[in-house]
Each structure stands twice: as structure tokens, then as C-alpha cells.
Kinemage of the C-alpha trace (Angstrom):
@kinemage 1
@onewidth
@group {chain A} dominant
@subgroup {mainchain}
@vectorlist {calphas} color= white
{ca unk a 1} P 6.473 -15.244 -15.580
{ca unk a 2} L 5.283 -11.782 -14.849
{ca unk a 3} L 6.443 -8.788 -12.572
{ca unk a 4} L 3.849 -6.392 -11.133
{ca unk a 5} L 3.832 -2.990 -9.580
{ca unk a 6} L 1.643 -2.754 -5.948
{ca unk a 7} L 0.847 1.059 -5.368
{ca unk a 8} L 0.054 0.716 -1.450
{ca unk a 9} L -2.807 3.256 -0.283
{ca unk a 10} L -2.071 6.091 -1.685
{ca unk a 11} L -4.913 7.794 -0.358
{ca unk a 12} L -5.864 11.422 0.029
{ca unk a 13} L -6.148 10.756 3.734
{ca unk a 14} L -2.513 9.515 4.138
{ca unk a 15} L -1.028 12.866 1.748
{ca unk a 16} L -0.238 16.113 3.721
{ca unk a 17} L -4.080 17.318 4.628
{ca unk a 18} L -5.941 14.164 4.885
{ca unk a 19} L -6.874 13.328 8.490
{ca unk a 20} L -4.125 10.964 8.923
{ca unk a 21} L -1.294 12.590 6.889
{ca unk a 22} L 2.159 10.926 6.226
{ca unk a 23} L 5.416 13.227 5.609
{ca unk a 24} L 6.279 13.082 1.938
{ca unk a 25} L 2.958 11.332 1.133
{ca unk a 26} L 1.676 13.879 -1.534
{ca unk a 27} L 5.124 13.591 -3.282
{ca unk a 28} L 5.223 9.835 -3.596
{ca unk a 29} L 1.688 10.299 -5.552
{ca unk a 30} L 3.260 12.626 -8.015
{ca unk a 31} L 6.713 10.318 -8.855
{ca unk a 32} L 4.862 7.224 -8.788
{ca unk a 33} L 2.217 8.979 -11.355
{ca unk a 34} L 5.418 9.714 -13.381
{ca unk a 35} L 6.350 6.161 -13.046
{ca unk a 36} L 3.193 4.707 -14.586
{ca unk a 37} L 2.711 7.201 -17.601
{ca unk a 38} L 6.580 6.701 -18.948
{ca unk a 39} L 7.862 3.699 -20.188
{ca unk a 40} L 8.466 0.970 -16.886
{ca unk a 41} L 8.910 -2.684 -17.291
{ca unk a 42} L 6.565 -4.109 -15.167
{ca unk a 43} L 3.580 -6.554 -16.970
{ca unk a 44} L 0.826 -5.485 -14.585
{ca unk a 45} L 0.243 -2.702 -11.919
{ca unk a 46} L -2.271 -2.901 -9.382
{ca unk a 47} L -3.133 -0.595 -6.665
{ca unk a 48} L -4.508 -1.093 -2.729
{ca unk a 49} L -6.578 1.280 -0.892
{ca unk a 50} L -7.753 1.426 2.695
{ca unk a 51} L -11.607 1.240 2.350
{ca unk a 52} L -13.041 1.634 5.910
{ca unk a 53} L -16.916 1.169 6.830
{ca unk a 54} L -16.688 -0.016 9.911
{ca unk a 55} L -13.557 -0.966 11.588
{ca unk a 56} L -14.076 -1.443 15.250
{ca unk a 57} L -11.104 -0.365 17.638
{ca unk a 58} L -9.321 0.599 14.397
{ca unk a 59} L -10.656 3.694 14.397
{ca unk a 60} L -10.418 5.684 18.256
{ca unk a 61} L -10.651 9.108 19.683
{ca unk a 62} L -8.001 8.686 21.298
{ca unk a 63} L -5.741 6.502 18.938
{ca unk a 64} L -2.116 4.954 20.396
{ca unk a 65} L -1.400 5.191 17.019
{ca unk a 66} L 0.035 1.888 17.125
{ca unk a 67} L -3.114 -0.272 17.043
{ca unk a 68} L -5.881 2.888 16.730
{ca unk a 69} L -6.178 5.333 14.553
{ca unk a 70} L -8.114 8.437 13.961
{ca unk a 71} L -10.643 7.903 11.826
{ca unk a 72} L -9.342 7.682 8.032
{ca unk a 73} L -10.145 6.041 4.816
{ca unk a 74} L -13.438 6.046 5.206
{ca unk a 75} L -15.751 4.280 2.310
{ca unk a 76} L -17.550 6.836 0.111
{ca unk a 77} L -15.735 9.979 1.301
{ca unk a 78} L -12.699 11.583 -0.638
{ca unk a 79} L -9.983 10.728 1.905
{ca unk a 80} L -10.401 7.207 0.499
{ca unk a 81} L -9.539 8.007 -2.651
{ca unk a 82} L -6.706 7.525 -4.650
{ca unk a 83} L -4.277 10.968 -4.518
{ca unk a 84} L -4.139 12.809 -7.353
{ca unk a 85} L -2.587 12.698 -10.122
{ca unk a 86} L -3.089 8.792 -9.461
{ca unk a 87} L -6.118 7.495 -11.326
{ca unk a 88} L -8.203 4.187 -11.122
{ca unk a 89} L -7.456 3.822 -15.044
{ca unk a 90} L -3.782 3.476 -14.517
{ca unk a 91} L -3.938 -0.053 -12.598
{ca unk a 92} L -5.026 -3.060 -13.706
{ca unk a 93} L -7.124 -3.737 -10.552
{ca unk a 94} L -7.859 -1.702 -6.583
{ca unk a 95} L -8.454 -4.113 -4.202
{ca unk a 96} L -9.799 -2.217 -0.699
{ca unk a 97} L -8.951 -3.465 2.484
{ca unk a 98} L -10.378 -2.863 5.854
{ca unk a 99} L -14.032 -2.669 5.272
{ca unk a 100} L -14.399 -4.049 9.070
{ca unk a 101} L -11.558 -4.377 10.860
{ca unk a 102} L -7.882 -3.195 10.656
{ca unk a 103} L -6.343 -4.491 7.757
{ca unk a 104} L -2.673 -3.463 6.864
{ca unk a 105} L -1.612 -5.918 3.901
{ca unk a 106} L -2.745 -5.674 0.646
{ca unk a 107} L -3.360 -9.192 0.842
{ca unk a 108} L -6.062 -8.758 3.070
{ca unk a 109} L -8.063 -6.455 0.509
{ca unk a 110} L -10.280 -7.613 -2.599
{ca unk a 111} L -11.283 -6.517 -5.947
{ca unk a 112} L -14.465 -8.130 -6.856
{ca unk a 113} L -14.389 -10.578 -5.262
{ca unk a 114} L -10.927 -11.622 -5.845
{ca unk a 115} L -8.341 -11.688 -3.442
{ca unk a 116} L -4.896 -9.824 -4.597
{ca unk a 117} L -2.819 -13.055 -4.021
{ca unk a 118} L -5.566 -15.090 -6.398
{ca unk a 119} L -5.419 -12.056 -9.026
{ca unk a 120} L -1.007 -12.427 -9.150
{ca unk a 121} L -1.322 -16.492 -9.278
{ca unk a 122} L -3.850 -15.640 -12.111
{ca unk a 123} L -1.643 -13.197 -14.065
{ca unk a 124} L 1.756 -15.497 -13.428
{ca unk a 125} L 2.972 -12.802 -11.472
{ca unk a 126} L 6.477 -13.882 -9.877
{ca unk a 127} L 7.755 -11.204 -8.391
{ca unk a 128} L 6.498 -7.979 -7.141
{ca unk a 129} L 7.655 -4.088 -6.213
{ca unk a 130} L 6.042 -2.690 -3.878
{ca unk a 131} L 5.549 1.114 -2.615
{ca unk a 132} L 3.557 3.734 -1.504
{ca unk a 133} L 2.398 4.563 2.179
{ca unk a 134} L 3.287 3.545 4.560
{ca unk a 135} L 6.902 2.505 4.603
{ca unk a 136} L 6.603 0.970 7.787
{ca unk a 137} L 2.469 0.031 8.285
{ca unk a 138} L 0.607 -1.154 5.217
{ca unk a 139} L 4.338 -1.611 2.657
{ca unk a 140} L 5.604 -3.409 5.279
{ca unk a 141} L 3.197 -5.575 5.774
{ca unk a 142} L 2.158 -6.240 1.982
{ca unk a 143} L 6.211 -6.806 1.097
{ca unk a 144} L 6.411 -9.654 4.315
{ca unk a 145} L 2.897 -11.736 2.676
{ca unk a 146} L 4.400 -10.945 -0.585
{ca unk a 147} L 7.542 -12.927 0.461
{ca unk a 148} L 5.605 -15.120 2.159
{ca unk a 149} L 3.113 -16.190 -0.533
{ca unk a 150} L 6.922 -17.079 -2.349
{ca unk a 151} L 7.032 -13.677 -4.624
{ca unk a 152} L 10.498 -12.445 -5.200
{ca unk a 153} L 9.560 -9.062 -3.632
{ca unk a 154} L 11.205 -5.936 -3.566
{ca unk a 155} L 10.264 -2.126 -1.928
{ca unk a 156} L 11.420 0.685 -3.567
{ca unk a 157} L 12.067 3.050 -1.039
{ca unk a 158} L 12.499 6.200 -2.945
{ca unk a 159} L 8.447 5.226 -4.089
{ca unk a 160} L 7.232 5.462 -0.426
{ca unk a 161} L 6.833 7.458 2.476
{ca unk a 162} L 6.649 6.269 6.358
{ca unk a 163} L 4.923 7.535 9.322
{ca unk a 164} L 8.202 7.271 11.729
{ca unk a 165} L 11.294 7.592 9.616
{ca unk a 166} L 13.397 7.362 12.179
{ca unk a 167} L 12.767 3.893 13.053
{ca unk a 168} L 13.025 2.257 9.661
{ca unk a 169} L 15.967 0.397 10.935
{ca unk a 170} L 13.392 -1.930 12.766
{ca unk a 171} L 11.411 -1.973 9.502
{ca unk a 172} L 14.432 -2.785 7.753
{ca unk a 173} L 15.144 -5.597 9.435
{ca unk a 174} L 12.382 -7.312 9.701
{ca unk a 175} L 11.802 -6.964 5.209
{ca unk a 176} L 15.835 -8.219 5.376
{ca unk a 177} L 14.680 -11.622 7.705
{ca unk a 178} L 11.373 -12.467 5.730
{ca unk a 179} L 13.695 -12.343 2.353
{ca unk a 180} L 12.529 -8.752 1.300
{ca unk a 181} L 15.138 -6.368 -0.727
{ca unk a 182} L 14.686 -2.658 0.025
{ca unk a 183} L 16.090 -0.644 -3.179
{ca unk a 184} L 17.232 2.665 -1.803
């Protein structure tokens, strides 16, 4: 029985001057960086990255910013890449997500070939921590599949950063009902 780390796309567009900056975003690169190259306790850490070629109404020029977006993450560019000082070499596998259509969970995303649920039932991974960025878009939604695909799963809030902080509650509650602890 294994535990694994999910770093959740932290991307250079999501940290302060990428095209769809988060609050904080740069910051939770840097501490989750420190994380990986000390001592931690987790048997495998894998990463998730938006990786967008074409994504439809995803992307909009004039985004709600609930369902559109300005145009971010886009495949081959730097703003998909992982922030520095995060590296490929420091996770066991990236799985993108998004390549055609919005895709918010890490369980949506693949690394080759392999989807991220496949690669934890492969590694014996039973529980899972999850953070990085968003708290409340793409963390959310990778803790609630986590749960769902029976993972004991928690988010480590300190590790993330959202795009509305002030309405975490709602975020909150919904990772409380689907089983989900959030460690402040």
C-alpha cells in the first residue's frame, strides 16, 4: 500500500505573470519544490499540467471565468510549463489534461498513454495528497475523483493557492461531503 503526492498544474500561466495568474501561485511552486528535495514520506509523486491545443469554448475573449477562460496553458508555449523551481525530474510521471476540451481533474489527463487513475492502481497507491492550483478549480476537482475512485485523499491547503479565496467555504464543503480532509 502506497501514498502519493499529486502536484496540480503548477504552471507558469497560473503563477503571478502568466496570462491567467492565481494569488500566491508562484509561492506554492517554491514550498512545494522544498517539499520534494527534503526528506517527505510519500512512495511516489506525480505531477498534472493543463496542456491545451485546442479546447473549444474553454478558451474565450470574453471568458465568465466560470466555464471560459482566457486563453492559458497552451501546448508548446512556456505558460504550460511547470513553474520554476519545479522540474519534470522530480515526479515520477506528468500527465496533461485538456488537449481538447476543458478538463479540470487530473484524472482526466494522461501520461503516455496511461491514465493517472491506471498509473496509482499500478503503483498500489491508496491514498493520495493533493495540492497545487487551483484550490477551488483543478484541486478540487482531482481531490472529489480521488475520493471517488476510493483513495483516502487529503488537500493540503497550505500547498495550494485558489482563484477566489473568499469562497472556499463552498469548496470546503463540498471536499467535506465527497469524504475529502482539508489539512490546514
Amino acid at each position: 500500500m502506497a501514498v502519493a503526492l499529486i502536484v496540480v498544474d503548477v504552471q507558469n500561466d497560473f503563477c503571478e505573470g502568466g496570462s491567467l495568474a492565481v494569488a500566491g501561485g508562484a509561492k506554492v511552486a517554491a514550498d512545494i519544490a522544498t517539499l520534494l528535495t527534503g526528506s517527505h514520506r510519500y512512495d511516489h509523486v506525480v505531477a498534472t499540467r493543463d496542456h491545451h491545443i485546442d479546447p473549444g469554448a474553454h478558451f474565450a475573449a470574453q471568458p465568465d471565468f466560470v466555464d471560459s477562460w482566457p486563453a492559458h496553458c497552451v501546448a508548446g508555449t512556456d505558460g504550460a510549463n511547470l513553474h520554476e523551481p519545479l522540474r519534470a525530474e522530480l515526479f515520477a510521471a506528468v500527465f496533461d489534461k485538456g488537449d481538447y476540451a476543458a478538463a479540470y481533474s487530473g484524472f482526466e489527463g494522461e501520461c503516455d498513454g496511461e491514465g493517472l487513475d491506471e498509473w496509482l492502481a499500478d503503483h498500489e497507491v491508496t491514498a493520495v495528497d493533493v495540492v497545487g492550483i487551483a484550490t477551488d478549480y483543478c484541486v478540487k476537482a482531482t481531490a472529489l475523483d480521488a475520493a471517488l475512485a476510493g483513495l483516502t485523499t487529503r488537500v493540503l491547503l497550505p500547498l495550494t493557492a485558489a482563484v477566489a479565496p473568499d469562497k472556499l467555504s463552498t469548496t470546503f464543503a463540498e471536499l467535506k461531503a465527497a469524504g475529502v480532509k482539508v489539512v490546514r
